[in-house]
C-alpha positions as CSV (number, residue, x, y, z in Angstrom):
1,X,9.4,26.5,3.0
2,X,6.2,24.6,4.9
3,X,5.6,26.1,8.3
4,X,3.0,25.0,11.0
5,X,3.0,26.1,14.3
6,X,0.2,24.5,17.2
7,X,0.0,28.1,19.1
8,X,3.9,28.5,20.4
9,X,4.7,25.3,19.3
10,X,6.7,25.3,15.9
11,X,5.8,21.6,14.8
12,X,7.3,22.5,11.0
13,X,10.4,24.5,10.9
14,X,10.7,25.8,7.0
15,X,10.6,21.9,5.2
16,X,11.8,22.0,1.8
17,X,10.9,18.9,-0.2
18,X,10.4,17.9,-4.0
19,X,8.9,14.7,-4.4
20,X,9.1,13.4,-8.3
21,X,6.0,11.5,-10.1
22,X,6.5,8.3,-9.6
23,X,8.9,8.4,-6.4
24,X,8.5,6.6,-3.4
25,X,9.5,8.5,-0.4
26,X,9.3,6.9,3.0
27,X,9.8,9.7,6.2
28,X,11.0,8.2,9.3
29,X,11.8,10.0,12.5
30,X,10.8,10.0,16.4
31,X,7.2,10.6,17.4
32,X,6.6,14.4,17.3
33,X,9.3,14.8,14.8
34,X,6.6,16.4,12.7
35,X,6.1,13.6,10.3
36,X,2.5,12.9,10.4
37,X,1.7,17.1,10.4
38,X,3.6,17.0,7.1
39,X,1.8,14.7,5.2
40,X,-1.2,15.8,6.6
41,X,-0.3,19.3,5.0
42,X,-0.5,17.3,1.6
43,X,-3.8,17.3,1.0
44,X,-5.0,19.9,3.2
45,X,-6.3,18.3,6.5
46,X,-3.3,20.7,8.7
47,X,-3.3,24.0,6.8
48,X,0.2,26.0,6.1
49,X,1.2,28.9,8.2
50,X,3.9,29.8,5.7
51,X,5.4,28.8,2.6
52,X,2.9,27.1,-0.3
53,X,2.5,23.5,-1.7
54,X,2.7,23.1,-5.2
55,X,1.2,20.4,-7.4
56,X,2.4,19.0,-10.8
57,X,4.0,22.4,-11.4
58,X,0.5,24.7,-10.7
59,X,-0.2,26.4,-7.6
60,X,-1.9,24.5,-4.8
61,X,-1.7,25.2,-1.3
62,X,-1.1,28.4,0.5
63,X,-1.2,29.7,4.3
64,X,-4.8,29.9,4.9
65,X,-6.5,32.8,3.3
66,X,-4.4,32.7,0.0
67,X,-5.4,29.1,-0.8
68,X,-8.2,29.1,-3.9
69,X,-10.9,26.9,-2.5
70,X,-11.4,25.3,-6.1
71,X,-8.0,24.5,-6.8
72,X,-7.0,23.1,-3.5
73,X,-10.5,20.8,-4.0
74,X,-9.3,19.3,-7.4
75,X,-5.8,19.1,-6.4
76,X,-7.2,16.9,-3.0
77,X,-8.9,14.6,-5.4
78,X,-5.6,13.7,-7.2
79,X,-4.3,12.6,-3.9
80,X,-5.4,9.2,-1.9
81,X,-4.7,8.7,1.9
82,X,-5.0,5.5,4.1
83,X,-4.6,6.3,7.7
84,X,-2.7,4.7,10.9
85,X,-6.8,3.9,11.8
86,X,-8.7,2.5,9.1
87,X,-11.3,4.6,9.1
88,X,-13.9,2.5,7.2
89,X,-17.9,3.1,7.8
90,X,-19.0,0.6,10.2
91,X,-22.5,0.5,9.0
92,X,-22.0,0.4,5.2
93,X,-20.5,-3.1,3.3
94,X,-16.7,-3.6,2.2
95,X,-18.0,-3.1,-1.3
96,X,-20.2,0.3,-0.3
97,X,-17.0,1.6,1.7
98,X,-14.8,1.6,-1.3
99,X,-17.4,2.8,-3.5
100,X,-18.6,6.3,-1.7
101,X,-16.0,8.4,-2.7
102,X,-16.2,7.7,-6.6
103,X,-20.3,8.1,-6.2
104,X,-20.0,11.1,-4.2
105,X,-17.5,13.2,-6.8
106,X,-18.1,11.9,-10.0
107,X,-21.6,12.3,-11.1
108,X,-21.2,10.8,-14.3
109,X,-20.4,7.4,-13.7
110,X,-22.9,4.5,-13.3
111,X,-23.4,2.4,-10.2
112,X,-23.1,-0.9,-11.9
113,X,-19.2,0.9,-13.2
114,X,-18.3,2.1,-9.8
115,X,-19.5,-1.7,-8.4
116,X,-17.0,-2.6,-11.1
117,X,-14.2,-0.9,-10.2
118,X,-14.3,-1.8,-6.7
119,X,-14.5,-5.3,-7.3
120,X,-11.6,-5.1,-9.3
121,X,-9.7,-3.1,-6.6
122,X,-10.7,-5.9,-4.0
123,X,-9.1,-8.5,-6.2
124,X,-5.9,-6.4,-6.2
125,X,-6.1,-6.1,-2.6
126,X,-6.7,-10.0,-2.2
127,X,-10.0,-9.0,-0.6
128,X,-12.7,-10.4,-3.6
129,X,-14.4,-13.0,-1.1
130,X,-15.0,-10.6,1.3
131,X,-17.0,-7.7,-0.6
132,X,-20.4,-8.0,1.0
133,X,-19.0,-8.0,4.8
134,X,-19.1,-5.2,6.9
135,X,-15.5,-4.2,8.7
136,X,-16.1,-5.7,12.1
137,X,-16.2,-8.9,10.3
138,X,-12.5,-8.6,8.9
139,X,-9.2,-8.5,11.0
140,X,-7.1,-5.5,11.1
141,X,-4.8,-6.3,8.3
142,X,-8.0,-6.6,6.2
143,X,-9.9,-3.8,6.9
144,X,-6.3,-1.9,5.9
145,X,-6.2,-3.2,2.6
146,X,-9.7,-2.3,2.5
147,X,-9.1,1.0,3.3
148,X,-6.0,1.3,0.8
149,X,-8.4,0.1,-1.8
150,X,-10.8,2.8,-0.9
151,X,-8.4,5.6,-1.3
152,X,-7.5,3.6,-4.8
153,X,-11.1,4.2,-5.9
154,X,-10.5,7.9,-6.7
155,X,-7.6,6.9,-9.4
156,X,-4.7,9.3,-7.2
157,X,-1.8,10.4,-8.6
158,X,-0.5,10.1,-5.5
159,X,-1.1,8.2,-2.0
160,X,0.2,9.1,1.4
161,X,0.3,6.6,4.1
162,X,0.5,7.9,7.5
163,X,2.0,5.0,10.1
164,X,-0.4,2.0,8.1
165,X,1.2,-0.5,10.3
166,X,1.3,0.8,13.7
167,X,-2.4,-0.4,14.6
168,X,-1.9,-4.1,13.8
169,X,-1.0,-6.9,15.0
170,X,2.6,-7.8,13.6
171,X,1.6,-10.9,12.1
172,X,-1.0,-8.5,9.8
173,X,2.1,-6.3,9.0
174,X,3.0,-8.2,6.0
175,X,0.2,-8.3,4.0
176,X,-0.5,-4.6,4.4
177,X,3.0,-3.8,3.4
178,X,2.7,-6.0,0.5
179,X,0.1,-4.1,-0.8
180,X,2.3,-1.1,-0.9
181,X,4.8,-2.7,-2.5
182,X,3.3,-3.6,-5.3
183,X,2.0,-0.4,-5.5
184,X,5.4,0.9,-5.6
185,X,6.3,-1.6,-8.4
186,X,3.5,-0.3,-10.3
187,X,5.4,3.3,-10.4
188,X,2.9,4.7,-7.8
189,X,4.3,7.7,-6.3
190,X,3.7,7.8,-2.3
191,X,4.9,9.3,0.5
192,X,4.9,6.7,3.5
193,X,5.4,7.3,7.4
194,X,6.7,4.2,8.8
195,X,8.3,2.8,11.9
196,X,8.9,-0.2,9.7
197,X,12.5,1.0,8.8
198,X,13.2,-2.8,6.5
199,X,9.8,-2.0,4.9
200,X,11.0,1.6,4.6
201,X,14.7,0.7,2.8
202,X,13.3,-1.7,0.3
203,X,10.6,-0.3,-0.8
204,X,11.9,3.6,-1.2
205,X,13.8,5.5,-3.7
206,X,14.5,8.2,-0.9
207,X,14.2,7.9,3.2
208,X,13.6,11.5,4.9
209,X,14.3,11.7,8.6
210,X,12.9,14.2,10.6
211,X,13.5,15.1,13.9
212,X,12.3,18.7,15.9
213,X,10.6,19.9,12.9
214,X,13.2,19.8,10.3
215,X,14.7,17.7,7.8
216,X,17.9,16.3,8.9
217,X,18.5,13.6,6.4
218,X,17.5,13.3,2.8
219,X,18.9,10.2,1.2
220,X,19.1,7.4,-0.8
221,X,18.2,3.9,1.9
222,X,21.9,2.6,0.8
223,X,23.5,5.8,2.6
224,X,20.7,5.5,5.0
């Protein structure tokens, strides 16, 4: 029962989901449908006016002041995000970008293991070659899978892509989506906002369209 209202503005209308490990869900609807507001709710970046989010079966988020600090924190860190703008450090190396996350929250791991992790993450990304350059040096499909590689780094349960496409060219739409795919093949379970409604029907178990702050379909992308 998620609400979230911008001052009079009701952008999330009492959304019931469920969302099972190892799902993919792909949410499709017109802009200001409330798409991007819900996933954002996921791991805390819009907080809740009403109803809670919960997490593998435990208590997670809750409207504002009823939200435990500590548990919201280690439930964030189960979840990665890649964003409709990459968001990558422009003064720090494709390697250092992907690294900063694990260095920051995990005090016990080496440098030389969190080096090796993110080359390994590159490779899957198809991005090895390109380790030591910084993200002005890579085209916008690149510094994507970059940035999916980063939010890889944390080893989430889950990853939520919010419109991952919609700031490329179309001929860099492919590779991103490829990523995701075999992500999804992997038994990843994400949540995906997409225009990209052929991306969205073969990669999904279920499509959820919104429109005016509600759910109005919930199905499988053959009824779809």
């Amino acid at each position: 029962k998620i609400k979230k209202s911008y001052g009079q503005h009701e952008v999330l209308k009492c959304i019931d989901l469920k969302v099972k490990p190892g799902e993919v869900l792909s949410i499709i609807g017109p802009s200001g449908s409330g798409k991007t507001t819900l996933i954002r709710t996921i791991n805390d970046l819009e907080k809740i006016d009403g109803g809670e989010i919960v997490l593998f079966g435990e208590d997670y988020i809750k409207p504002k002041e009823q939200s435990n600090k500590r548990t919201v924190f280690e439930g964030i860190k189960r979840i990665g995000m890649v964003f409709q703008s990459f968001n990558l450090f422009p003064h720090k190396t494709v390697l250092q970008n992907i690294m900063i996350a694990p260095n920051y929250h995990d005090k016990n791991v080496s440098d030389s293991e969190t080096q090796a992790q993110a080359l390994f993450l590159l490779d899957r990304v198809g991005l090895l070659a390109h380790a030591y350059k910084y993200p002005h040096q890579l085209s916008g499909g690149q510094q994507q899978r970059v940035a999916i590689a980063r939010a890889l780094a944390m080893s989430p349960d889950i990853m939520l892509f919010d419109e991952p496409t919609s700031a490329l060219d179309p001929e860099m739409v492919g590779e991103v989506l490829k990523v995701i795919q075999d992500l999804a093949k992997e038994g990843m379970t994400m949540i995906i906002v997409t225009h990209e409604m052929d991306f969205a029907l073969s990669v999904s178990d279920r499509v959820i369209m919104m429109e005016d702050g509600i759910i109005q379909v919930d199905a499988s992308p053959v009824d779809i």
